[in-house]
N, C-alpha and C positions, 0 to 999 in steps of 0.2 A: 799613888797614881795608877800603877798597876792593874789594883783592883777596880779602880773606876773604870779602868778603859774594860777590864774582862765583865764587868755588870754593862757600858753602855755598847759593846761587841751583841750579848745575849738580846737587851732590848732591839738590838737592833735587826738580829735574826728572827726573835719571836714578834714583832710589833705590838709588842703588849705589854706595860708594869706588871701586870700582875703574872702574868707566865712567865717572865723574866725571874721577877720573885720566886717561883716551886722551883725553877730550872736550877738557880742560885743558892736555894732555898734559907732565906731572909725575908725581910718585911718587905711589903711593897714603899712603906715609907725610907725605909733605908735604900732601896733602886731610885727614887724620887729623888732624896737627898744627894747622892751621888750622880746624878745625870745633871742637877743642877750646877752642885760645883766645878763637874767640867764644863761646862755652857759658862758659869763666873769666868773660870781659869781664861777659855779659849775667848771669851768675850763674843758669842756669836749662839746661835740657837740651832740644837740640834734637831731637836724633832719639835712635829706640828701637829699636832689631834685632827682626826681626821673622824668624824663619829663620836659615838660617845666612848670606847673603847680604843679601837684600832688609830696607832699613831705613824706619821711619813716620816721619813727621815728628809732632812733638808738638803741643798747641796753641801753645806758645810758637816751634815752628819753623813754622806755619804766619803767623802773626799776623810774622814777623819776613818770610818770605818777600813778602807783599803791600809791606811798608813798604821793604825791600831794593831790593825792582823800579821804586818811584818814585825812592829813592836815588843808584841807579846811572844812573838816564836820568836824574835831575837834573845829576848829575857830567859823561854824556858833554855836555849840551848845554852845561855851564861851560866845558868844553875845546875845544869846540867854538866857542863865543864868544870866547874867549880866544883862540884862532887866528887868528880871523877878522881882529885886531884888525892883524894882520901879511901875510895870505891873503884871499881870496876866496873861502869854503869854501861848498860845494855845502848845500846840509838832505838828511838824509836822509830817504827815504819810500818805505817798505814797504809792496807792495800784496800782498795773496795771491788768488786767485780760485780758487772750484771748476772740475773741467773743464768741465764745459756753460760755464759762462759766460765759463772762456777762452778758448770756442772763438767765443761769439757775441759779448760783449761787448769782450773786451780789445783785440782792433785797433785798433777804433774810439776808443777811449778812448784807447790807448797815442798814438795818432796826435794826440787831440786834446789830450793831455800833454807831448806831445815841444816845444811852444812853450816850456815851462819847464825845459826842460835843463839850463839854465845856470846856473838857481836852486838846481835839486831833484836830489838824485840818487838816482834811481826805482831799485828792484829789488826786481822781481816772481818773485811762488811757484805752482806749482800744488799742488793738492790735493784729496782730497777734502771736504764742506762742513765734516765732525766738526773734519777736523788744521786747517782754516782758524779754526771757531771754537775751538780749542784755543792757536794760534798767537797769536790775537789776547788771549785771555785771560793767555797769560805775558809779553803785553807785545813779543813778537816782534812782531808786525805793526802798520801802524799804520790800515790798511782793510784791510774782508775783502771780497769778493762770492762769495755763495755764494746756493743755489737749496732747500735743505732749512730748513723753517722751524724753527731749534733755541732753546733755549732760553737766552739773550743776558743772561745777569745778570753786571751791571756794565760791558756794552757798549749801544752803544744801536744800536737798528735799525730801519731804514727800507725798507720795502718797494716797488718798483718792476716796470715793464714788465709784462710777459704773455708765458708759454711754455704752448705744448700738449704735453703727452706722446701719443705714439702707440703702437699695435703694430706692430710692420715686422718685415719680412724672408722666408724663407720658411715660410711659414704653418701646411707640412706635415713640418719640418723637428722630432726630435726633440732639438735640441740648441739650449740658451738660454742665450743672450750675455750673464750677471748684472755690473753694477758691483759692486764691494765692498762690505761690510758698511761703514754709517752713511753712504757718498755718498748724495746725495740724491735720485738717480734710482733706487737701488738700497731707498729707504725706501718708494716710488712704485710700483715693479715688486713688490715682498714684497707691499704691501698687493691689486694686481692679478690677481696667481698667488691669492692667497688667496679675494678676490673670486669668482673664478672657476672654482673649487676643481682649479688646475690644477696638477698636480706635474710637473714637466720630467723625463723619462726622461735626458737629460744636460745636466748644466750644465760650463760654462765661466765662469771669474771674470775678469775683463778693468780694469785701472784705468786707462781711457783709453776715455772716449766716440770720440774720433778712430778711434782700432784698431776698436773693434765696429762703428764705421758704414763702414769700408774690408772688414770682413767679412761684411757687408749685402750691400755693395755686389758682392762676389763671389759671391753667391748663399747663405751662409752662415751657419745659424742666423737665430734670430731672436729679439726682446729689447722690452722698453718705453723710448722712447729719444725727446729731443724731437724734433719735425718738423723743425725747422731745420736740424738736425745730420744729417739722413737724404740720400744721392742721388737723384736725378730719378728713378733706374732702379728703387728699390727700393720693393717695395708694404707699404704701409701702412694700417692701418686704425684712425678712431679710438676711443677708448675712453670715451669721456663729460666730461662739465663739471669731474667730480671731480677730473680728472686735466689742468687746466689749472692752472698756478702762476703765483706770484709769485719775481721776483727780492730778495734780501735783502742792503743794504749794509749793514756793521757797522763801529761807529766806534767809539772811546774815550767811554766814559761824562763825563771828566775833559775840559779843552778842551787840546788845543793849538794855541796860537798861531803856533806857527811854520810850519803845515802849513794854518793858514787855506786862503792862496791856492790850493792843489791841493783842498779839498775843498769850496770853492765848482768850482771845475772840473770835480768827478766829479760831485757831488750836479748840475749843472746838464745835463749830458752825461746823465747816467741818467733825470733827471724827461724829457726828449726820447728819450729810446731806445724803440724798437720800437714 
């Protein structure tokens, strides 16, 4: 049963048998077989073709996937316990972070993590702030920190520190170093160009604050990017109070107990940061 629900969990992320299959990697007739027998089991129809490829989930495969994903993390941590009971097994804990704030926050944190080693076994993601709140809503992650204030239902969120955005780079330069569509710096800069009724004669789309502030730093283009993140060399100018933020931890709505210990560590680490 297990496995059915962790094959119709993937179909239901990927909307596709056959991506379900490389992800799983098995037959697309063996995902087929197994979505059916839970549809037999539940007596009810999970998804519905939408296309010739791409499939919806129903309401019964939505209402099944929520109750799946406490399911299945109920199971690994039984396995997990049960191990234990032989082993010294590590907790897992899944951090994801946007890039601004893996560039300014995570060191500092990772460093003041690393005392728990031996307890926890940390592995960390970047991304932009959307795939971070997306990540923690399937249950993949189990803290996010991201910089774009989104909207966190069924996670909870707490806001911390203080970042400025600025303008940098060169000023006279027709070409603009944009983050990706829904990064949070990149919701920050749309709303700025717009502001200012500026249309960029060339953009450039870059997913790595790192990379655009090493192309600053070359003299090259210029972008809305925080202060922090900029070089000593590169001119900067700023932009108003508007454009000061908040950092945003996200946690599980739900408690986990076993991750206590680490998230009294970060929550105490971030009310002290910056």
């Amino acid at each position: 049963m297990f496995k059915q629900l962790q094959t119709f969990c993937t179909v239901f992320e990927t909307r596709n048998f056959s991506h379900a299959a490389e992800h799983l990697f098995i037959s697309q007739p063996t995902v087929s077989t197994q979505i059916k027998q839970l549809e037999t089991e539940l007596q009810t129809t999970l998804f519905r073709r939408n296309g010739r490829q791409e499939i919806v989930p129903t309401a019964s495969g939505r209402l099944l996937y929520r109750e799946a994903q406490q399911l299945l993390e109920t199971w690994d941590s039984t396995k997990e316990a049960v191990h234990s009971t032989h082993h010294i097994v590590q907790t897992p804990c899944r951090i994801g972070a946007s890039h601004t704030t893996s560039n300014l926050i995570l060191p500092g944190l990772l460093n003041q993590l690393s005392a728990s080693s031996d307890r926890f076994n940390f592995d960390v993601s970047l991304g932009n702030s959307a795939e971070i709140l997306t990540a923690m809503s399937q249950h993949k992650l189990d803290f996010g920190i991201i910089e774009k204030p989104l909207v966190t239902e069924h996670l909870n969120r707490w806001a911390f520190g203080q970042d400025e955005l600025v303008h940098a780079g060169n000023f006279m330069s027709p070409l603009w170093l944009l983050r990706e569509p829904y990064s949070g710096v990149r919701h920050y800069t749309d709303a700025y160009l717009k502001a200012q009724n500026i249309q960029p004669e060339q953009v450039m789309v870059i997913h790595s604050n790192q990379l655009i502030a090493d192309m600053l730093a070359r003299g090259l283009g210029q972008t809305v990017i925080s202060k922090h993140v900029v070089a000593a060399n590169v001119p900067t100018q700023a932009i108003g109070a508007q454009y000061q933020r908040r950092f945003f931890l996200l946690t599980r709505a739900e408690e986990q107990p076993d991750l206590l210990p680490v998230y009294k560590a970060v929550t105490n680490y971030l009310e002290h940061w910056g």
